[in-house]
PyMOL commands that place a pseudoatom at each C-alpha (Angstrom):
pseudoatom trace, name=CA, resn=UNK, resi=1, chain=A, elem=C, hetatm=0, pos=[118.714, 170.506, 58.474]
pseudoatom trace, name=CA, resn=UNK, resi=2, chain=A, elem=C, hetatm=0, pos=[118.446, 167.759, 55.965]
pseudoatom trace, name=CA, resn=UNK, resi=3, chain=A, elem=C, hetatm=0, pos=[115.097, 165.779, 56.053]
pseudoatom trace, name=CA, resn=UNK, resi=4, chain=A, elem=C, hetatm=0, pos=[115.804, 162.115, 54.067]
pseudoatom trace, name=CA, resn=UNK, resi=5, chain=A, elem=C, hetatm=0, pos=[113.968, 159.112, 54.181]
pseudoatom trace, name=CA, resn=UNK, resi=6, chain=A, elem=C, hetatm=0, pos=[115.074, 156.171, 56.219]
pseudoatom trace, name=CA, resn=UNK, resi=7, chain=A, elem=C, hetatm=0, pos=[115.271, 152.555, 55.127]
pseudoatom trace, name=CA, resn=UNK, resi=8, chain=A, elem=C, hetatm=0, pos=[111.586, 151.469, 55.822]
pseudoatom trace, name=CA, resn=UNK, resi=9, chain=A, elem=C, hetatm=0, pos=[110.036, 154.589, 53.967]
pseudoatom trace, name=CA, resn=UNK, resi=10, chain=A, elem=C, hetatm=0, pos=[112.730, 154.120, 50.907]
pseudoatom trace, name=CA, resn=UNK, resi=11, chain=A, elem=C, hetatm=0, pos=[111.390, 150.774, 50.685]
pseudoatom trace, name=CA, resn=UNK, resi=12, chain=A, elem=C, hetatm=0, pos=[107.842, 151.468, 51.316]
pseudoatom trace, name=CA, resn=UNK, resi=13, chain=A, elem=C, hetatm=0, pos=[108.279, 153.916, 48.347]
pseudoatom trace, name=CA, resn=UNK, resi=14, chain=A, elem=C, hetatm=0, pos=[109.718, 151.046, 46.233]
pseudoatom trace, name=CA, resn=UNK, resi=15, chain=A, elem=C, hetatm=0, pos=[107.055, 148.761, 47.157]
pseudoatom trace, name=CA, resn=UNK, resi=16, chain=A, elem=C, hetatm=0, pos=[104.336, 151.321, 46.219]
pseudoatom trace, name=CA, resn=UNK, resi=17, chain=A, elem=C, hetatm=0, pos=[106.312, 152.163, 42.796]
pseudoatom trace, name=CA, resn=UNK, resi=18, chain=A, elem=C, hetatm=0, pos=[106.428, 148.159, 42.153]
pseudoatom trace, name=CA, resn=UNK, resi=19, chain=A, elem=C, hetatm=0, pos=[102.652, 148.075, 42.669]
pseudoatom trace, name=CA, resn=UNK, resi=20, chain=A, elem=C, hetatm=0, pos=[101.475, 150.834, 40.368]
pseudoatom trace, name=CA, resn=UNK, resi=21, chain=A, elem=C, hetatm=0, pos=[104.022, 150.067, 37.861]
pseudoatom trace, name=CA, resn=UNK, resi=22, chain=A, elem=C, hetatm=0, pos=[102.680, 145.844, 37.834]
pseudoatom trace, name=CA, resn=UNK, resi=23, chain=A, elem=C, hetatm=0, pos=[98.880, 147.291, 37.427]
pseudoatom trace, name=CA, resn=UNK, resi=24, chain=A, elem=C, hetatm=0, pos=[99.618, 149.574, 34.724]
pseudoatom trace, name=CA, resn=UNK, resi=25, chain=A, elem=C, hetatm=0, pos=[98.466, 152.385, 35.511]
pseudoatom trace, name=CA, resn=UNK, resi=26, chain=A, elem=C, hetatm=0, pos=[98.508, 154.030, 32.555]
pseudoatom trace, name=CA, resn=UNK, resi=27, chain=A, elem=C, hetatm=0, pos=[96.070, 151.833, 30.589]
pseudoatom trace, name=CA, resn=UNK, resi=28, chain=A, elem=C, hetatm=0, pos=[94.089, 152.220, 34.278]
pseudoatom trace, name=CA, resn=UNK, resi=29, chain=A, elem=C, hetatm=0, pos=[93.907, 156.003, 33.813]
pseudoatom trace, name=CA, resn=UNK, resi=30, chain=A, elem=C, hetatm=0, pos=[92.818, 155.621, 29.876]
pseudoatom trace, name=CA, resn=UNK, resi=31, chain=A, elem=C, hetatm=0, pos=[89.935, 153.612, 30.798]
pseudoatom trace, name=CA, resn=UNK, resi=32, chain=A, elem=C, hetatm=0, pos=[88.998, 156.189, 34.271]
pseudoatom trace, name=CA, resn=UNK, resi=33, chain=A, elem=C, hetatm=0, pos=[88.763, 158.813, 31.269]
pseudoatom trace, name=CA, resn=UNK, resi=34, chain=A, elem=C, hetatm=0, pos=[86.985, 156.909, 28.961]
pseudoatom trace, name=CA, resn=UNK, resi=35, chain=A, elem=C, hetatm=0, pos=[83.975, 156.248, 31.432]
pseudoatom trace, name=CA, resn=UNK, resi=36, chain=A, elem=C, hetatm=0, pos=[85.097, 152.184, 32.534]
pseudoatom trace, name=CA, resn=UNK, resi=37, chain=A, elem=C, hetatm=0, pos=[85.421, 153.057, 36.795]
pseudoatom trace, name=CA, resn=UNK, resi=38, chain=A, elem=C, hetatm=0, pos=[86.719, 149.176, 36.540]
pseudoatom trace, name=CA, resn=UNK, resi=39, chain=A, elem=C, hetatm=0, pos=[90.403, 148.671, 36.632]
pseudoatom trace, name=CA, resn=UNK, resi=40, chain=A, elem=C, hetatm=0, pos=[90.291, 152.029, 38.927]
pseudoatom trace, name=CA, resn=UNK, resi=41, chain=A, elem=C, hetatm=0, pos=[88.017, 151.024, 41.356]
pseudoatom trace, name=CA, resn=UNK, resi=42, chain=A, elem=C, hetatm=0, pos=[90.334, 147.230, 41.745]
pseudoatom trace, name=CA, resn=UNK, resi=43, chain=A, elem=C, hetatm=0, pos=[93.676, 149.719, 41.372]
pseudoatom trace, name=CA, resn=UNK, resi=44, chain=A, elem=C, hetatm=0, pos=[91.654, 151.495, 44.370]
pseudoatom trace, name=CA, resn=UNK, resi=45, chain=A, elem=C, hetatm=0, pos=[91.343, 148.105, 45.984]
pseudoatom trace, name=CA, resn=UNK, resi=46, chain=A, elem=C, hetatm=0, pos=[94.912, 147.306, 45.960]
pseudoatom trace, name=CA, resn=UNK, resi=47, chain=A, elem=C, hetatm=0, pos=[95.514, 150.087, 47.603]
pseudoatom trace, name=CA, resn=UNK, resi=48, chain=A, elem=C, hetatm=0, pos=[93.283, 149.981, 50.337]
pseudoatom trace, name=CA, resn=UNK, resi=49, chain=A, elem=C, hetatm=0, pos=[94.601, 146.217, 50.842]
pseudoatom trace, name=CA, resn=UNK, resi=50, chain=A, elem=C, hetatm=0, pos=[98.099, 147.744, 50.947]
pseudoatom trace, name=CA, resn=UNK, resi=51, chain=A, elem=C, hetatm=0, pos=[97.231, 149.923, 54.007]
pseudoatom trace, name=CA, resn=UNK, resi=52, chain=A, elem=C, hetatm=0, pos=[97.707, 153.425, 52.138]
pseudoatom trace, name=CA, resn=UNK, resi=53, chain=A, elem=C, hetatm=0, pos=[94.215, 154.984, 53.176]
pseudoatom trace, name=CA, resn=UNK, resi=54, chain=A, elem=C, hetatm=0, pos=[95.295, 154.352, 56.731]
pseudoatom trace, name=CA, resn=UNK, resi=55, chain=A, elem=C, hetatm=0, pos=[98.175, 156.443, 57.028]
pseudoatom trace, name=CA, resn=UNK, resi=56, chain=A, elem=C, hetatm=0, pos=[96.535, 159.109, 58.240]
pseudoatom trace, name=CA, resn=UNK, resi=57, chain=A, elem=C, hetatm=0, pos=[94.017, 157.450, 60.514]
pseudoatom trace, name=CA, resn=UNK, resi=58, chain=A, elem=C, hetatm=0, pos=[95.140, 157.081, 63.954]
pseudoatom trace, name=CA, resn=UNK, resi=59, chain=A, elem=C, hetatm=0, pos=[95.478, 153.372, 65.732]
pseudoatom trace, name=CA, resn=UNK, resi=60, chain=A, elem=C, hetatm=0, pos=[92.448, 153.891, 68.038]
pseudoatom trace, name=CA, resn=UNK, resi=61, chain=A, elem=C, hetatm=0, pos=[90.274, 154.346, 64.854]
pseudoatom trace, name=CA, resn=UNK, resi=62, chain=A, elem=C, hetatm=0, pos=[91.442, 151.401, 62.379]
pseudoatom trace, name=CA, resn=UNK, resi=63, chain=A, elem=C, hetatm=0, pos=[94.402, 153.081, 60.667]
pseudoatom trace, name=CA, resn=UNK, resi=64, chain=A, elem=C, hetatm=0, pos=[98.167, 153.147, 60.444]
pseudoatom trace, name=CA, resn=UNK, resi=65, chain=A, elem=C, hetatm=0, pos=[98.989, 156.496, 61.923]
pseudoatom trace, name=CA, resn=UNK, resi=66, chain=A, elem=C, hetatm=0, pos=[99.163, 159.110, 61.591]
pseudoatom trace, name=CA, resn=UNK, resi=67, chain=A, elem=C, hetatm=0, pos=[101.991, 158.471, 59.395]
pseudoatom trace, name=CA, resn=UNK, resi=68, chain=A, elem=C, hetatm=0, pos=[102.866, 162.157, 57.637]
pseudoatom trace, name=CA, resn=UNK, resi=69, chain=A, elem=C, hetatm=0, pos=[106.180, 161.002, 56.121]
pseudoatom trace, name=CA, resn=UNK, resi=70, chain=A, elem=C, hetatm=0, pos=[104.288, 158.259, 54.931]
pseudoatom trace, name=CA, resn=UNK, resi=71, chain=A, elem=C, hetatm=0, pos=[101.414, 159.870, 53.876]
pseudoatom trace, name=CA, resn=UNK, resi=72, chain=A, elem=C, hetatm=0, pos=[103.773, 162.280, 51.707]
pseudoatom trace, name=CA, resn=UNK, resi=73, chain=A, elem=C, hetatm=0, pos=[105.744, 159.328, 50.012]
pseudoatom trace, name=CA, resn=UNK, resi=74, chain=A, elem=C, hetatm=0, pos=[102.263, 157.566, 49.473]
pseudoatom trace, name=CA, resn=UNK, resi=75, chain=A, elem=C, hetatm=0, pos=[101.389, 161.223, 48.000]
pseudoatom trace, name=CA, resn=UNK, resi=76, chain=A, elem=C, hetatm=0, pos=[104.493, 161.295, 45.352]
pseudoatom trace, name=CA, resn=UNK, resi=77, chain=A, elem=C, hetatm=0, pos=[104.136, 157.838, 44.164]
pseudoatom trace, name=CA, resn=UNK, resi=78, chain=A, elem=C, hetatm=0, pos=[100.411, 157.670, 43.219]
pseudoatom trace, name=CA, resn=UNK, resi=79, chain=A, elem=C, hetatm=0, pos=[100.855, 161.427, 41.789]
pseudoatom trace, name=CA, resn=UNK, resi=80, chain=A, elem=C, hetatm=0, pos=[103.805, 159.678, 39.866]
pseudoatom trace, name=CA, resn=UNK, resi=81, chain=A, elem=C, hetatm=0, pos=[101.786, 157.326, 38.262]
pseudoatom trace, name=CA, resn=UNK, resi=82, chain=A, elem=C, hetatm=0, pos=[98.738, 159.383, 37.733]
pseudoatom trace, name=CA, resn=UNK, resi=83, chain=A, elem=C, hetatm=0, pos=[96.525, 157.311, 39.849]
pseudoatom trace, name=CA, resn=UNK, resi=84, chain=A, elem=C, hetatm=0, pos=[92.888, 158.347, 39.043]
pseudoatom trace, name=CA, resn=UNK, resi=85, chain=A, elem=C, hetatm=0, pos=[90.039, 159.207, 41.063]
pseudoatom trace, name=CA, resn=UNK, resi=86, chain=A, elem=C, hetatm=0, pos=[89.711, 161.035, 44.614]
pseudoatom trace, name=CA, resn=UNK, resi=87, chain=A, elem=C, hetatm=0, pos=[93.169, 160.451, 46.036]
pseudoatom trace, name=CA, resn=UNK, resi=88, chain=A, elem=C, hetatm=0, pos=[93.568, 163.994, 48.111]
pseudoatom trace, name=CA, resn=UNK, resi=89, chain=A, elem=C, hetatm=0, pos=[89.672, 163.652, 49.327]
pseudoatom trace, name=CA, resn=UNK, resi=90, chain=A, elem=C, hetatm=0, pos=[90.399, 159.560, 50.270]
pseudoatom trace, name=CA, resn=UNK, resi=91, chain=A, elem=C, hetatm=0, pos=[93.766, 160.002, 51.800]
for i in range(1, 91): cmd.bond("trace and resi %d" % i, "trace and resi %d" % (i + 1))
show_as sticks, trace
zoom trace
């Protein structure tokens, strides 16, 4: 059995990628470990605007799923770019 991504997720994944990639997460992560919570807490923000936090909620609560293929692509992408903080706890 092959399990592939269709269209939507590919491009979700893309979207995601564009995002972290535009913030810079790198310089984010430098200043997380330096003490300055800033740019991680509005990286953080951007997220939550962007719906990932509510792919595992159901609909009848607020969220966007649950959404496990989703969730998983969300997973890869901000492990990808390093994205600081509580992402496994949040998600």
């Amino acid at each position: 059995m092959r399990f592939l991504l269709d269209d939507e997720q590919r491009e979700f994944a893309r979207s995601l990628d564009a995002m972290l990639t535009a913030v810079g997460t790198p310089s984010v992560l430098r200043a997380w470990a330096a003490g300055d919570r800033g740019p991680g807490r509005a990286l953080w923000g951007r997220l939550a605007d962007a719906g990932v936090f509510a792919l595992a909620v159901p609909e009848a609560y607020g969220g966007l799923g649950p959404l496990p293929v989703e969730l998983a692509v969300a997973c890869v992408e901000l492990g990808r770019h390093a994205v600081p903080g509580p992402v496994a706890e949040t998600l």
